[in-house]
N, C-alpha and C positions, 0 to 999 in steps of 0.2 A: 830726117828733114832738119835742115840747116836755119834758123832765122836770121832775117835780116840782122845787121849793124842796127837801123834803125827802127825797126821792131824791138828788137833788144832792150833800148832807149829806152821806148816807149812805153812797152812794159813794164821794165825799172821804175819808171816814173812815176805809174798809175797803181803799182801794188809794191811797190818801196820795198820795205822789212814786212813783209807778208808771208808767214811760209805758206807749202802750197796747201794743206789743208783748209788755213784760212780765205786763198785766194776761191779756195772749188765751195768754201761756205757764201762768201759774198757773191759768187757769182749764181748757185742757188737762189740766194734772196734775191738778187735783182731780178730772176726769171720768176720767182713769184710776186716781187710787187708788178712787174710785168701782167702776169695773168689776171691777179687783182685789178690794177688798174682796168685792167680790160675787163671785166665782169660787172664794176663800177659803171663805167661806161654804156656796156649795155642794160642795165639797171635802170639806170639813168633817160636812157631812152626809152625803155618800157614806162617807164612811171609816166614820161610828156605823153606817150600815146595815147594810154588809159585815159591820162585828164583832159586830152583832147575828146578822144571818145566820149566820155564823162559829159561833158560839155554840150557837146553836138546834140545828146539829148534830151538837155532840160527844155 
């Protein structure tokens, strides 16, 4: 599978002097603060529910 001319670029651009090692670690971490954030998130929402509930019965 052939990449574009301009994927090529693009590439180039966004992982420079990265070998690929390093490219397959960054993109690791992005998929975990990915997950993270997303756990955050729901976290997040659980806590407003509870003190909504919390609330509703004083």
């Amino acid at each position: 599978m052939d990449a574009t001319e301009a994927t090529y670029y693009r590439w180039r651009q966004e992982f420079g002097g990265l070998k690929s090692d390093q490219v397959r670690r960054m993109k690791e971490l992005e998929a975990e603060n990915a997950r993270l954030r997303h756990t955050a998130v729901d976290l997040t929402l659980d806590k407003l529910i509870l003190k909504e509930a919390a609330s509703g019965n004083s």
